[in-house]
C-alpha positions in Angstrom: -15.7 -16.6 3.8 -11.9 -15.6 3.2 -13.1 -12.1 4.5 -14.5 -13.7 7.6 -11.3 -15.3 8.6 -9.3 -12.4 8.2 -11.4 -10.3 10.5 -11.6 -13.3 13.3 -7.6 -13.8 12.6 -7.5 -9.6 13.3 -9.6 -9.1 16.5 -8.2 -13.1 17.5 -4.4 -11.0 17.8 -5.7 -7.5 18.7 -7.6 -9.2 21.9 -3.7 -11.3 22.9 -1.3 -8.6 21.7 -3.3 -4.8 22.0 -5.5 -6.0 24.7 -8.4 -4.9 22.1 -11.4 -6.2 24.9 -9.9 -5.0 28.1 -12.0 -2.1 30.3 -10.3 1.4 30.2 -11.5 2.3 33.5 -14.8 1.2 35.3 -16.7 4.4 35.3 -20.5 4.3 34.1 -22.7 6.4 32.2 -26.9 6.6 31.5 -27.9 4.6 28.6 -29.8 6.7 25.8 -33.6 6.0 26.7 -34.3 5.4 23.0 -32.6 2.1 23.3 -34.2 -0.9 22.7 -33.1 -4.0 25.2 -35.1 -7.4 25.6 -38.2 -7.2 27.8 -37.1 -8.9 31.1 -40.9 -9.7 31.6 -40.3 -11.3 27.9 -37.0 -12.8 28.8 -38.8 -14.9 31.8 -41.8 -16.1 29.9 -39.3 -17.8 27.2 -37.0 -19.5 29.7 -39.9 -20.9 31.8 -40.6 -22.4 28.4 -37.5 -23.9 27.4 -37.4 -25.1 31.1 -41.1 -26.6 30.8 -40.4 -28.0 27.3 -37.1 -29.9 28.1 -39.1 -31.2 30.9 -41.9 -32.6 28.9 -39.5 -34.4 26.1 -38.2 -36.3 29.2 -41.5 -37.2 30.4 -42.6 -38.0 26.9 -39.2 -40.7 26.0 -39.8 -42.0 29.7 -43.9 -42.5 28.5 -42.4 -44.3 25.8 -40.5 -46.4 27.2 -43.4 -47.6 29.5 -44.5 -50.6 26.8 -45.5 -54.2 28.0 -43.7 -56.1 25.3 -44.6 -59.4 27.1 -47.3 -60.6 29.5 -46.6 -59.9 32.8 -48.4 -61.6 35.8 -51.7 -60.0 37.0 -50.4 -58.5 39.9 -48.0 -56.4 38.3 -50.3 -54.7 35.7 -51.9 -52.4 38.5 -49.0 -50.9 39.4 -47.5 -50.4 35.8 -50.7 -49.1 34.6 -50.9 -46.4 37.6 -47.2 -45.5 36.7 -47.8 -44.8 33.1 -51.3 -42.6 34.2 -49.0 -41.1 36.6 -46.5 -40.0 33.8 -49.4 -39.0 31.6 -51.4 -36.6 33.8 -48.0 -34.7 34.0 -47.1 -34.3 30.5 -51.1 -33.0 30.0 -50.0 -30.5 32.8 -47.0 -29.6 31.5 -48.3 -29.4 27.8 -51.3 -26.8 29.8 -48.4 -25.1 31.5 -46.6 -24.5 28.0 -49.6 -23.2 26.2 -50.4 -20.9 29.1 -46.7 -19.4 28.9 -47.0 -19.5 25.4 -50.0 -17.1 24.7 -48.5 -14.8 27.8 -45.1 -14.3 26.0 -47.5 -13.6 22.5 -48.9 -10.6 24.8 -45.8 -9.4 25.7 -43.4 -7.0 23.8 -40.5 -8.5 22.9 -38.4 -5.4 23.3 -38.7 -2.1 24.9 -37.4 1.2 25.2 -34.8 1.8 28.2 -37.3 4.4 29.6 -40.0 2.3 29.9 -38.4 -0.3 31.7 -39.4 -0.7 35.1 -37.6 0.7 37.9 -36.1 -2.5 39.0 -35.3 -3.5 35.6 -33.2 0.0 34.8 -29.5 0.1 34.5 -26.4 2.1 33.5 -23.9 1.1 31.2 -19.9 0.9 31.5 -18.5 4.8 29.8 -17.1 4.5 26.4 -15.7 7.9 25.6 -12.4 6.4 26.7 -12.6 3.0 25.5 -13.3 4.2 22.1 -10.4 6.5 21.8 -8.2 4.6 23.5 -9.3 1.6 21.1 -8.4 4.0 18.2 -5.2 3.9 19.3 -4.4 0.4 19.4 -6.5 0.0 15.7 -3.3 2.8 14.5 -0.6 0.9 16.7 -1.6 -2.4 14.7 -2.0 -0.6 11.3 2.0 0.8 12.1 2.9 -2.9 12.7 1.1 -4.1 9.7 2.8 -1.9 7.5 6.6 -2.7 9.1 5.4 -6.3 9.0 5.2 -5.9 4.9 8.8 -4.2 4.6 10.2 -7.4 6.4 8.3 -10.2 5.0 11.4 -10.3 2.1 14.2 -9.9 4.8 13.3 -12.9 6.8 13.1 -16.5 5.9 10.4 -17.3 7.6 7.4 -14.5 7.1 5.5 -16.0 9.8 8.0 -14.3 12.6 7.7 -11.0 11.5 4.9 -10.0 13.7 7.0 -11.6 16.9 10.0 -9.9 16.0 8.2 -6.5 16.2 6.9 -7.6 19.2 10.5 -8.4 20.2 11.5 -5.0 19.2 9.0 -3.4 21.2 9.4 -4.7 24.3 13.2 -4.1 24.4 15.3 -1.8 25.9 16.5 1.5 23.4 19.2 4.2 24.3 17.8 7.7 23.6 20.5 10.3 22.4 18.8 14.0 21.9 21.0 16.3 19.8 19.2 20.2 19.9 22.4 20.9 17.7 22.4 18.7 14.8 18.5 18.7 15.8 17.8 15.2 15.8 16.9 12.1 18.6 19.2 9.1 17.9 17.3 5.9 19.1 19.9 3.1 19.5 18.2 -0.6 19.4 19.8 -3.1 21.3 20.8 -6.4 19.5 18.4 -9.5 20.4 19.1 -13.0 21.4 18.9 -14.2 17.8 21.6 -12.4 15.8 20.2 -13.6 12.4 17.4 -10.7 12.8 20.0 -8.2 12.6 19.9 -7.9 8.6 15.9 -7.2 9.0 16.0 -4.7 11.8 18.8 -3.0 9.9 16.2 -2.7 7.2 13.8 -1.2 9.3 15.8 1.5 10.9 16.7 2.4 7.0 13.0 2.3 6.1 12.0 4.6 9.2 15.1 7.1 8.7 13.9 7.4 4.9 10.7 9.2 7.0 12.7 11.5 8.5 9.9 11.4 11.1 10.1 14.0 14.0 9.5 12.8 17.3 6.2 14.6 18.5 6.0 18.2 20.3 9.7 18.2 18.7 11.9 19.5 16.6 14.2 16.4 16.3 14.4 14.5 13.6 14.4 10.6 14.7 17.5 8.5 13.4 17.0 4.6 14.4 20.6 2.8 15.0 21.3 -0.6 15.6 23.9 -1.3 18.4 26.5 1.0 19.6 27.9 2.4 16.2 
């Protein structure tokens, strides 16, 4: 169960924060003919059913509710006996029209292959070369935040805002100082709003210099600075 709620909590953040479900692009592609989909034929039978059968349960509590519980005068027990013969020739149709659909959809496959659909029935699917890389992607970007998430849970006093600090990081302006020389890329944060984070990002930047990560296609080592010294 606890394993449950960690992935729903997961794909719950990656959907608001690394747009986990949005489209790539909208190109399409053939779906593989060995696929198995739901018989549309199949598909009809079973909601005609369901449509049928809801409407015989409320013929059959309206039938029930058609009871004399007193005597009524003779010239009303014509009409209340035609309304309850009325309400019972339509159930027996509807009960006929339920079996019928019922040994039809017991004839009918209940899946088959994408190539033997018919021709109306066929279809093409949305491409997902892209969407799974680009996915792959987002799965590392929230695996890096996961694991500078851990190293400031102890810094703050409240664990809980780690995540939105990142996220405050992220979306903030940085000065970018390349040095070829001294071969290294100087990213300067800027201070937020809150000045209590500052101990935490400190921390970071220490954590992510101890890397001594280069930036990519580079050369230059990356040195993360807080504020202007």
């Amino acid at each position: 169960m606890f394993a449950r709620w960690s992935q729903e909590n997961f794909f719950k953040y990656c959907r608001e924060h690394f747009g986990l479900d949005k489209l790539v692009d909208y190109f399409i592609e053939p779906v593989s003919e060995s696929v198995k989909v739901v018989n549309p034929e199949y598909r009809r039978l079973d909601s005609q059913i369901r449509s049928s059968q809801g409407k015989l349960n409320r013929l059959l509590a309206r039938f029930a509710t058609l009871t004399l519980d007193a005597p009524i005068e003779p010239d009303k027990v014509e009409p209340f006996l035609q309304k309850k013969t009325i309400c019972q020739e339509e159930i027996e149709a509807f009960q006929v029209q339920i079996k019928t659909l019922k040994e039809k959809r017991k004839q009918t496959p209940h899946y088959l292959k994408v190539k033997d659909l018919p021709e109306e029935e066929q279809f093409q699917q949305l491409s997902t070369k892209s969407k799974h890389f680009i996915d792959t992607i987002k799965m590392i970007a929230y695996r890096a935040e996961t694991a500078m998430a851990n190293l400031l849970r102890e810094t703050l006093s409240r664990p809980d805002e780690v995540r939105s600090l990142l996220r405050a990081i992220y979306s903030s302006e940085a000065d970018l100082i390349p040095d070829h020389e001294q071969g290294t890329l100087t990213v300067k944060l800027h201070h937020l709003a809150n000045r209590s984070y500052d101990v935490a990002i400190q921390k970071l930047c220490d954590e992510l210099n101890s890397t001594e990560t280069k930036f990519p296609r580079t050369n230059l080592r990356m040195i993360f600075k807080l504020g202007s010294k």
